[in-house]
C-alpha positions as semicolon CSV with decimal commas, in nm:
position;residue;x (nm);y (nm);z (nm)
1;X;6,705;7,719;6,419
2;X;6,512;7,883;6,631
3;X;6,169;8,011;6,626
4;X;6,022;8,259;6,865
5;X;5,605;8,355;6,843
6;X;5,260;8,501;6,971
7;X;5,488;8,761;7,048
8;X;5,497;9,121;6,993
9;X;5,801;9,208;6,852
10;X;5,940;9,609;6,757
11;X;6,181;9,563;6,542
12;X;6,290;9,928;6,560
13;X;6,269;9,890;6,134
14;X;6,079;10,158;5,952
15;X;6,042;9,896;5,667
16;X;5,860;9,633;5,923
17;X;5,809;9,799;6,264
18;X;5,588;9,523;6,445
19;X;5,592;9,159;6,359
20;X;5,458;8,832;6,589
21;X;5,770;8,596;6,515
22;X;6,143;8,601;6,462
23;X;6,314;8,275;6,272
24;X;6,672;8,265;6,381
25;X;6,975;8,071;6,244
26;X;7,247;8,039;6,442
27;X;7,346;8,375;6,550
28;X;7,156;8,595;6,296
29;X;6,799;8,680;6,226
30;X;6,686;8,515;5,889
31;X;6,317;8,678;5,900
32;X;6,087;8,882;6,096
33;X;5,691;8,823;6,017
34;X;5,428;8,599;6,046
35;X;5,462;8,307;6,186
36;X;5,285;8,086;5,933
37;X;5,544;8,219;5,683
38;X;5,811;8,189;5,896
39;X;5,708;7,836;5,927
40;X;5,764;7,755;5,553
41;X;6,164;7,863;5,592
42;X;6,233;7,623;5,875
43;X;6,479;7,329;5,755
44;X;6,659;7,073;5,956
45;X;6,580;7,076;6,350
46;X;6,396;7,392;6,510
47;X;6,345;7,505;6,822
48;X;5,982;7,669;6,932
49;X;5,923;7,877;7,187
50;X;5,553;8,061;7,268
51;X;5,623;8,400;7,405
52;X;5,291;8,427;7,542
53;X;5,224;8,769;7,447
54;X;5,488;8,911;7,528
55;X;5,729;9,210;7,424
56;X;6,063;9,176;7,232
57;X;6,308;9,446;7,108
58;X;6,617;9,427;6,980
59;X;6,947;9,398;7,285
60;X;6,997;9,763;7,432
61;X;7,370;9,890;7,449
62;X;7,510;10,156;7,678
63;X;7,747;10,375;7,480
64;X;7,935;10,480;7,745
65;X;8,094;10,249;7,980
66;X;8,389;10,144;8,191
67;X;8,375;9,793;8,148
68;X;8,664;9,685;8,391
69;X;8,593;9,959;8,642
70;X;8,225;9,887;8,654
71;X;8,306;9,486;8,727
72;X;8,569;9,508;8,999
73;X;8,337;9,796;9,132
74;X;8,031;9,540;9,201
75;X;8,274;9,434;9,564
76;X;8,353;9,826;9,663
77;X;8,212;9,986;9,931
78;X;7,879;10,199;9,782
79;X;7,914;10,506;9,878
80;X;7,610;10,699;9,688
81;X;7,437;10,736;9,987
82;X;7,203;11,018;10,097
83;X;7,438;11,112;10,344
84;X;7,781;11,178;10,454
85;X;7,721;11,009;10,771
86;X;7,579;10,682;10,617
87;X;7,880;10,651;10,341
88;X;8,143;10,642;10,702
89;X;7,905;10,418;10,866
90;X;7,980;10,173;10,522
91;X;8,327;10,239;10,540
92;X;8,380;10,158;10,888
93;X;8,172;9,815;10,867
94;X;8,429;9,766;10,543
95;X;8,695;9,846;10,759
96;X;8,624;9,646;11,042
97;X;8,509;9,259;10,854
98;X;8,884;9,375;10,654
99;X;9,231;9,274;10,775
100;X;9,448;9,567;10,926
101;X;9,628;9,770;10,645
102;X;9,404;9,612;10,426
103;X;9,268;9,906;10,190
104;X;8,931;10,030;10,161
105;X;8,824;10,090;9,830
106;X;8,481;10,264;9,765
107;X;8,299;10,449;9,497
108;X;7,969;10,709;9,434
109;X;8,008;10,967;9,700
110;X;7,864;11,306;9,600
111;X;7,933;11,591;9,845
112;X;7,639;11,808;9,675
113;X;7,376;11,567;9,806
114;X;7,565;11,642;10,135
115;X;7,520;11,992;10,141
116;X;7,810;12,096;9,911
117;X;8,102;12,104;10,139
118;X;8,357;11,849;10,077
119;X;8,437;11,591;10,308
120;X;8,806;11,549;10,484
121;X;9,071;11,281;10,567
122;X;8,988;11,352;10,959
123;X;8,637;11,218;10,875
124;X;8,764;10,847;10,756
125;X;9,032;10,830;10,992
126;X;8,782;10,850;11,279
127;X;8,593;10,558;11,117
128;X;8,919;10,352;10,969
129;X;9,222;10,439;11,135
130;X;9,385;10,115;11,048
131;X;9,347;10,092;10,716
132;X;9,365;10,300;10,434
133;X;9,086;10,418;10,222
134;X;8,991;10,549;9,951
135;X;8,677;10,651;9,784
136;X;8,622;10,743;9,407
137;X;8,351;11,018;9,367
138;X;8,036;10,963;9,166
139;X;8,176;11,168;8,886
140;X;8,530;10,976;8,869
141;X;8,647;11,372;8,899
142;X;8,750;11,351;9,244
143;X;8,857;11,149;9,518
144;X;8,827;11,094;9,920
145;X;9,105;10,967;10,088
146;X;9,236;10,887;10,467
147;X;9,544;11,047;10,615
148;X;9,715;10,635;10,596
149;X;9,620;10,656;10,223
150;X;9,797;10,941;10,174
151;X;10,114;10,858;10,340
152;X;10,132;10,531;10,123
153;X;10,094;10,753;9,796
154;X;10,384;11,004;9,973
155;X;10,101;11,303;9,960
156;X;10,224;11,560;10,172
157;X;10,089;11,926;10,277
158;X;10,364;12,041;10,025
159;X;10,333;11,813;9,716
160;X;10,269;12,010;9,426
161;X;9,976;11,999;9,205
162;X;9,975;11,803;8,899
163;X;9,912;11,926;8,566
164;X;9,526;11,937;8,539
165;X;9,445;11,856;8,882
166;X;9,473;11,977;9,182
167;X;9,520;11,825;9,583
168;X;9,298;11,985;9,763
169;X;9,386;12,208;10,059
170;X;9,214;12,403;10,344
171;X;9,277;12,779;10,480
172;X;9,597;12,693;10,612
173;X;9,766;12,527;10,353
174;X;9,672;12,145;10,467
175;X;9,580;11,904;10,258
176;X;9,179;11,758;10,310
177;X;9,194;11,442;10,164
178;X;9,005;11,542;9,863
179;X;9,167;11,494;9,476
180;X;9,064;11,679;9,191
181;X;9,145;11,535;8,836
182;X;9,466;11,412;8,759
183;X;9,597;11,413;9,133
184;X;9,368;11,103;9,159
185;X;9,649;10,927;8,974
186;X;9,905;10,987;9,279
187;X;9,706;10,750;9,488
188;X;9,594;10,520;9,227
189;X;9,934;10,460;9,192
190;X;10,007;10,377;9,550
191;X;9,698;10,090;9,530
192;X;9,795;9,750;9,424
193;X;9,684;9,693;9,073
194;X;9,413;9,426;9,000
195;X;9,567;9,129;8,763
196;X;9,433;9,051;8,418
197;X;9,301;8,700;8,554
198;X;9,099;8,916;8,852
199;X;8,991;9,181;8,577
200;X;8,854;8,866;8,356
201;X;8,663;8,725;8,682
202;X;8,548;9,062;8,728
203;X;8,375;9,134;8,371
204;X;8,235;8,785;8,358
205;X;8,106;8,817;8,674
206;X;7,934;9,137;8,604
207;X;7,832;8,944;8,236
208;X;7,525;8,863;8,376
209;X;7,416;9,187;8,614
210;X;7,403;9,355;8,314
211;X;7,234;9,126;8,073
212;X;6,983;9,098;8,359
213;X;6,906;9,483;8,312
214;X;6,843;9,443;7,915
215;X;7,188;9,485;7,781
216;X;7,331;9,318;7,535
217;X;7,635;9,529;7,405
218;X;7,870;9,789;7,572
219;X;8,121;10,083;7,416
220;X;8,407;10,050;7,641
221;X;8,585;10,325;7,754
222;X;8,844;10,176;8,011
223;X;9,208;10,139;7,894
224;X;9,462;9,845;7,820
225;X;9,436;9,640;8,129
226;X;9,034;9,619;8,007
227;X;9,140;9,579;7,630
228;X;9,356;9,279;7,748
229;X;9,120;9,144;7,941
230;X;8,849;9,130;7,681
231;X;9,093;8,939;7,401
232;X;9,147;8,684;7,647
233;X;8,754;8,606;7,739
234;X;8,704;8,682;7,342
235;X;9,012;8,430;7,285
236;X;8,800;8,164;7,517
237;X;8,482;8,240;7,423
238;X;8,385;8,338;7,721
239;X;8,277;8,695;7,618
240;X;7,890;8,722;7,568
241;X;7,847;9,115;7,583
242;X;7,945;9,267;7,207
243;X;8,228;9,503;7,281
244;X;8,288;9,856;7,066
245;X;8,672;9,887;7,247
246;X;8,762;10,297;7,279
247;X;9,153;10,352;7,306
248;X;9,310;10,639;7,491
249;X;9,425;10,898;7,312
250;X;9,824;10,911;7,439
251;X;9,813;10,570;7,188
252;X;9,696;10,761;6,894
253;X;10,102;10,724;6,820
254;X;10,125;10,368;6,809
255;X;9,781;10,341;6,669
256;X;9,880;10,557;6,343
257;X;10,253;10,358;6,375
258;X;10,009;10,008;6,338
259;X;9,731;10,182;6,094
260;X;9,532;10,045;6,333
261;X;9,185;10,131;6,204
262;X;8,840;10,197;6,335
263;X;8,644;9,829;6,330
264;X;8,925;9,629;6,336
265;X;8,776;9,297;6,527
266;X;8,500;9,095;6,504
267;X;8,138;9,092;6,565
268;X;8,162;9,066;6,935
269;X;8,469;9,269;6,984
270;X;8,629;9,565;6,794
271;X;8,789;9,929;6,747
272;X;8,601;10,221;6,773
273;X;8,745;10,523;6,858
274;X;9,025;10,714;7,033
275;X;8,937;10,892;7,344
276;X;9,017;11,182;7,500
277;X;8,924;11,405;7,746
278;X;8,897;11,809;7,718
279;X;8,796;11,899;8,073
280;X;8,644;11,757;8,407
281;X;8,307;11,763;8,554
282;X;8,018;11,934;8,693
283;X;8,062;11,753;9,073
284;X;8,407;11,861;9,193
285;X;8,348;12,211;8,948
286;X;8,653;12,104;8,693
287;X;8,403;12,099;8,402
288;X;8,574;12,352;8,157
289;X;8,334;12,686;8,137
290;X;8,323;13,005;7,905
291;X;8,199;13,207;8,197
292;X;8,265;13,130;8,599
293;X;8,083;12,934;8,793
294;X;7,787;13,111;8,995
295;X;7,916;13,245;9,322
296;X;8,283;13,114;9,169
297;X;8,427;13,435;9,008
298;X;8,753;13,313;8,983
299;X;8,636;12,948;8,900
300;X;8,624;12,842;8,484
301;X;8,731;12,462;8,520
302;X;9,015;12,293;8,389
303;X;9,059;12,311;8,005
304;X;9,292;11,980;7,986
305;X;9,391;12,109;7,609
306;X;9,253;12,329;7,346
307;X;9,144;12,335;7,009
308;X;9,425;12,347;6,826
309;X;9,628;12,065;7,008
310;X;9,294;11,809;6,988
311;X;9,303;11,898;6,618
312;X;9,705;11,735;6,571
313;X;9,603;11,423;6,751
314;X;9,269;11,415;6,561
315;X;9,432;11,430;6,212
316;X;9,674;11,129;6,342
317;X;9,431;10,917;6,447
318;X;9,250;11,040;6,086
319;X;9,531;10,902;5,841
320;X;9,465;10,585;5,937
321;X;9,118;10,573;6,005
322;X;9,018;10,608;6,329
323;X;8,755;10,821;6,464
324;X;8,771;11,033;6,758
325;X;8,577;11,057;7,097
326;X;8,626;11,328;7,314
327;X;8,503;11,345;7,692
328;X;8,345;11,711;7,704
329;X;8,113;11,853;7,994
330;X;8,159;12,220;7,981
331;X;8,028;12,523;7,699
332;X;8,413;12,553;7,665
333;X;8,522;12,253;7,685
334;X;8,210;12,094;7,394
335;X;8,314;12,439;7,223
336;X;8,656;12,385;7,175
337;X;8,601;12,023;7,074
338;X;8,339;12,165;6,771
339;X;8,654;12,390;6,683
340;X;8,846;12,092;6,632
341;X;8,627;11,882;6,513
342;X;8,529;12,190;6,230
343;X;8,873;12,225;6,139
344;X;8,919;11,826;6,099
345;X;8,612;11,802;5,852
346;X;8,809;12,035;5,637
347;X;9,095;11,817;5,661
348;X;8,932;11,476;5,576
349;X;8,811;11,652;5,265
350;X;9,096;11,781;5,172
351;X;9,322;11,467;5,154
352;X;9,006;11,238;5,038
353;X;9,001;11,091;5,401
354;X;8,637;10,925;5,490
355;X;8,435;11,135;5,681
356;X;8,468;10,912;6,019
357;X;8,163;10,913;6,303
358;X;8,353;11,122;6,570
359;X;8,152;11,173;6,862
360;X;8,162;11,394;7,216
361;X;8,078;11,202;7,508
362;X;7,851;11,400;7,774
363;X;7,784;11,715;7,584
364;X;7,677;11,813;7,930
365;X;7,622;12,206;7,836
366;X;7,660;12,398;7,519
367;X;7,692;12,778;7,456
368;X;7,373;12,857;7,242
369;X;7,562;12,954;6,936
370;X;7,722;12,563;6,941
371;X;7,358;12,413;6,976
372;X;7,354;12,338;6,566
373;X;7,695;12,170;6,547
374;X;7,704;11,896;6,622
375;X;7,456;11,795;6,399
376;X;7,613;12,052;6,112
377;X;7,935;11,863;6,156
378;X;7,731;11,505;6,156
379;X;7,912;11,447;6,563
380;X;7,725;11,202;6,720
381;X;7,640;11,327;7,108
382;X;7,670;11,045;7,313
383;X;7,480;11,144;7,585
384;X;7,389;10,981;7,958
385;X;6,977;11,059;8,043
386;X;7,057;10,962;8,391
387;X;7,381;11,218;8,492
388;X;7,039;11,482;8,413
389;X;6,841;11,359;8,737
390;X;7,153;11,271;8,920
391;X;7,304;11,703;8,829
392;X;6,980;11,883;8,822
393;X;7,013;12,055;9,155
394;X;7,429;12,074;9,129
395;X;7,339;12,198;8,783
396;X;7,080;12,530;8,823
397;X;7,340;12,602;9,149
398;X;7,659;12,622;8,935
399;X;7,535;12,684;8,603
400;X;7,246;12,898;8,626
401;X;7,039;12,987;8,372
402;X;7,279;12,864;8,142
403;X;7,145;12,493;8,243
404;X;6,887;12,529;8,008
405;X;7,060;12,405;7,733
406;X;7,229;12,139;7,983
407;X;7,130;11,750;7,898
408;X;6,967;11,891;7,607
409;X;6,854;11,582;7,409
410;X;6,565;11,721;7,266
411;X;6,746;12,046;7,090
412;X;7,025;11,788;6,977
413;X;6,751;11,586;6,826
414;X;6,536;11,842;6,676
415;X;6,880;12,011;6,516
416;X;6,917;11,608;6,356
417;X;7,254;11,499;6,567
418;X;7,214;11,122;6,661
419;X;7,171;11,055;6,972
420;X;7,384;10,775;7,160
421;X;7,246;10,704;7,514
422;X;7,471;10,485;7,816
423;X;7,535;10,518;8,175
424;X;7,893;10,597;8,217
425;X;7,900;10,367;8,490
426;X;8,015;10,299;8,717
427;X;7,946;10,706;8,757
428;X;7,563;10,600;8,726
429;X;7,372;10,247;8,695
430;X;7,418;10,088;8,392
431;X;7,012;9,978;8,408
432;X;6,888;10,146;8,069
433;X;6,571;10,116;8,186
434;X;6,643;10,370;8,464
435;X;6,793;10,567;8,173
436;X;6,494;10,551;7,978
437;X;6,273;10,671;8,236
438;X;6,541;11,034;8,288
439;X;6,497;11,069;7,938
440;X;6,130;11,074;7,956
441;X;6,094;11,249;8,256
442;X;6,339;11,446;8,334
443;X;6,233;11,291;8,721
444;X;6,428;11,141;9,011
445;X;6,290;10,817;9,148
446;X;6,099;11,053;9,410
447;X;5,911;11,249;9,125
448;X;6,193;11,562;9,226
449;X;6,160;11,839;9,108
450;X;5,852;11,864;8,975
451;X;5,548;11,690;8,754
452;X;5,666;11,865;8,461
453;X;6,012;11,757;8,545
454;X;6,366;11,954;8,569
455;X;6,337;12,153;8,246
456;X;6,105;11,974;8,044
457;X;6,095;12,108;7,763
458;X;6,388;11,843;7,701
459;X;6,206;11,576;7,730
460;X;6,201;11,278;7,512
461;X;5,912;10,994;7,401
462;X;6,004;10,645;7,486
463;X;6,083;10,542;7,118
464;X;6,305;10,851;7,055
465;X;6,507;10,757;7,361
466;X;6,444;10,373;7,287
467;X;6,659;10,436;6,926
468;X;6,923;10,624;7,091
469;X;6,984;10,304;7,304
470;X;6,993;10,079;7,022
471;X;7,060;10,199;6,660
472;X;7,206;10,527;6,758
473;X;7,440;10,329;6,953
474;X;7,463;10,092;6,670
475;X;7,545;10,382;6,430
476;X;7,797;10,537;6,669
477;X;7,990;10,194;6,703
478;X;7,988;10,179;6,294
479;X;7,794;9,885;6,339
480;X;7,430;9,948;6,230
481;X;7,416;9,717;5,940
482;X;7,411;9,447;6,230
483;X;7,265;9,588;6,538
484;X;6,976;9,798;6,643
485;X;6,742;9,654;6,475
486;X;6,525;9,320;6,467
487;X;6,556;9,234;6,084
488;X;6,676;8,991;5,831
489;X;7,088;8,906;5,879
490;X;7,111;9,127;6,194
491;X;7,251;8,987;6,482
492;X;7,001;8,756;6,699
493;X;7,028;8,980;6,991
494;X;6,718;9,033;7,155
495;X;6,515;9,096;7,504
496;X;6,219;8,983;7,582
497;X;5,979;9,219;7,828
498;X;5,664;9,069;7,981
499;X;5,497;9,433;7,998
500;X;5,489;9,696;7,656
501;X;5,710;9,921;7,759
502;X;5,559;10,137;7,530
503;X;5,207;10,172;7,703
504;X;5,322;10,116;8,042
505;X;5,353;10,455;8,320
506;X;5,735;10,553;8,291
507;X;5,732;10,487;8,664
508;X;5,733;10,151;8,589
509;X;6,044;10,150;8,410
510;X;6,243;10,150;8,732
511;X;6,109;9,782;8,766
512;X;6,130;9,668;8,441
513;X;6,386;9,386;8,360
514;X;6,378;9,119;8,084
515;X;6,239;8,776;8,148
516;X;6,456;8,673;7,865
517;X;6,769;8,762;7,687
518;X;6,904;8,632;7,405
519;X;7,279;8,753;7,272
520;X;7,435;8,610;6,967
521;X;7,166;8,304;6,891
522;X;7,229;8,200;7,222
523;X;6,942;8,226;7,532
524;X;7,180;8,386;7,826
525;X;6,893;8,470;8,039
């Protein structure tokens, strides 16, 4: 047993919201009080530990993240820098510690803190002309790659464009270097794939990064090579972050073949939904719109699918159980998913299916009419604080007016959707705290734009956005009779803060990390 006090513990539990002890057994909570009364449960060994004051809440998850990509993309070259000119100063100090024809793999570039234009494969060659290189944007939307990268993936001025994506060329018919969508997967195809034993090094590796930032628990969206790695660490007990696994949608076949069901696992690692994606994003301009971009007239995104033809996967996925998540950023993208998602409600009732927790990931901006939906459909909007500070500017340029229902926690909350908060890293840190803070303030780092912060009127208080990284997440991942919450049979996964979060400035979130974490019964930090 163990038996944690003078602490001041928020449960997140309506029926017990502050307490100054926890009594664990193994790796649940048996009680949350007092500690005399704890006391008089102990039995057998137990093992004490004065928290001096300080502040515990139950682990945080991030709802959204790439598990695999994240890990191996702790040893690529950053490339969210302020500008263009610093990202080619990293490449070339990549390039030049690498050996020749050696690739150059980096991630985070954002050509609209640049200026807007995008960069070109004349640009990297001048910095890495012996190597090829290539360079995921910040949005995973679009890519930056060298004239030698190119050749490898046989990209030519001439090669077509892929279905829902697009190589990008200049005036003249030459290809730039840049990728839209699914012409990324040309060159990923040309890069030597990482192996299932580098993938496992990779996550536990990363393991403790991000139990060092608060979290305890992750929904993965990353595909089969992550899935495969997880079993095995799971298989060796080696996996110490609890695991709601997404599948992608083109295995909603075999899934229904299986009647492979949603929570099929364990406690550390199981099924939650299948994924798919309706449109792009707001950085390259792919995000799927009802009206054209500003200054874009001939510019509405890239609609991967529409209603009708989410809808037949949906019901698949439906017969056996399995609920869906669908990737939308776009008003016509987020209203084509409601569509759907109306028209799959009706179908659940009508052949006595369970009404599953499907969920849109990003709900980055909603026509005003689809505002209610979500929450009159019960879809959970698993939503990123931080892409709002990151987009604000890229936002109110492409978007206009219509931003103001962009990142719009607060009228998704008031309507009564749950809200699921995460990173979608490795598109943005995975540190919840820095999370927490966007949600609060609607602020960069720098206090941009403004006191009142980049359309306020969204703004959240700490313990709405505090439940929306814990039991929303919980309740997204069909898991909330065991996390979220410090109470009695929940999961002993904890953090332990030596400031209140609650009463401290939300500057002071940037700094904030756990002195302690505890996942599973066990002390990891």
């Amino acid at each position: 047993m163990k038996l944690l006090y003078n602490a001041d513990v928020r449960t997140l539990d309506s029926s017990n919201p502050k307490a100054d002890a926890i009594l664990i057994a193994r790796n649940r909570i048996l009680a949350v009080g007092a500690k005399e009364k704890l006391e008089a449960l102990i039995c057998g060994d137990v093992e004490k530990r004065n928290l001096q004051g300080a502040t515990v809440l139950p682990g945080l998850t991030d709802a959204h993240l790439h598990l695999h990509q994240y890990a191996l993309g702790l040893s690529k070259v950053d490339c969210e820098t302020k500008t263009k000119e610093e990202c080619l100063r990293r490449v070339a100090e990549r390039a030049n510690s690498s050996a020749p024809g050696a690739w150059v793999l980096g991630h985070g570039w954002n050509q609209n803190e640049w200026g807007g234009g995008f960069p070109t494969q004349e640009e990297l060659d001048a910095v890495a002309p012996n190597h090829p290189v290539y360079l995921t944007a910040k949005s995973l939307h679009a890519a930056w790659a060298n004239t030698s990268a190119l050749k490898l993936a046989n990209i030519a001025d001439d090669t077509p464009d892929p279905k829902d994506g697009a190589i990008q060329r200049d005036a003249d018919g030459k290809a730039t270097g840049i990728l839209l969508e699914s012409a990324m997967r040309l060159l990923d195809a040309a890069i030597p794939e990482a192996t299932q034993a580098e993938i496992e090094s990779a996550i536990l590796k990363a393991q403790p990064t991000l139990w060092k930032m608060g979290l305890t628990g992750v929904h993965d969206f990353d595909r089969r090579q992550s899935f495969m790695a997880l079993q095995s660490l799971r298989a060796q007990n080696k996996l110490k972050l609890r695991v709601c696994k997404n599948i992608p949608v083109e295995s909603v076949e075999q899934a229904n073949q299986l009647g492979l069901r949603t929570g099929f696992g364990d406690d550390m690692l199981w099924i939650g939904s299948v994924k798919a994606f309706m449109d792009g994003a707001l950085g390259p301009r792919t995000a799927a719109m009802i009206q054209p971009y500003e200054g874009e007239a001939n510019n509405r995104g890239i609609l991967n699918m529409d209603g009708e033809e989410l809808f037949e996967r949906a019901r698949k996925a439906a017969d056996v159980g399995l609920s869906m998540t669908v990737h939308a950023i776009g008003d016509k993208a987020n209203h084509e998913v409601l569509d759907a998602y109306e028209r799959l409600r009706a179908y659940e009732t009508q052949n006595g299916l369970p009404h599953l927790r499907h969920r849109i990931e990003h709900v980055q901006i909603l026509h005003p009419d689809d505002a209610p939906r979500l929450a009159q459909l019960n879809v959970v909007a698993s939503m990123q604080p931080i892409h709002a500070t990151s987009d604000m500017f890229a936002a109110d340029r492409y978007w206009g007016e219509r931003a103001r229902l962009a990142y719009a926690w607060r009228t998704q909350l008031d309507h009564g959707a749950i809200l699921a908060f995460g990173s979608d890293a490795p598109v943005e840190s995975p540190n919840p705290f820095w999370g927490l803070r966007a949600a609060l303030t609607r602020q960069r780092a720098d206090g941009s734009p403004s006191a009142e912060g980049w359309r306020g009127e969204q703004k959240l208080t700490f313990a709405e956005a505090l439940f929306a990284y814990t039991f929303g997440a919980a309740y997204a991942a069909n898991a909330e009779n065991r996390l979220g919450k410090l109470a009695p049979n929940y999961c002993a996964d904890l953090i332990v803060l030596d400031e209140n979060p609650f009463e401290i400035d939300a500057q002071d979130l940037l700094t904030l990390a756990p002195s302690a974490v505890m996942v599973d019964g066990e002390w990891v930090i």
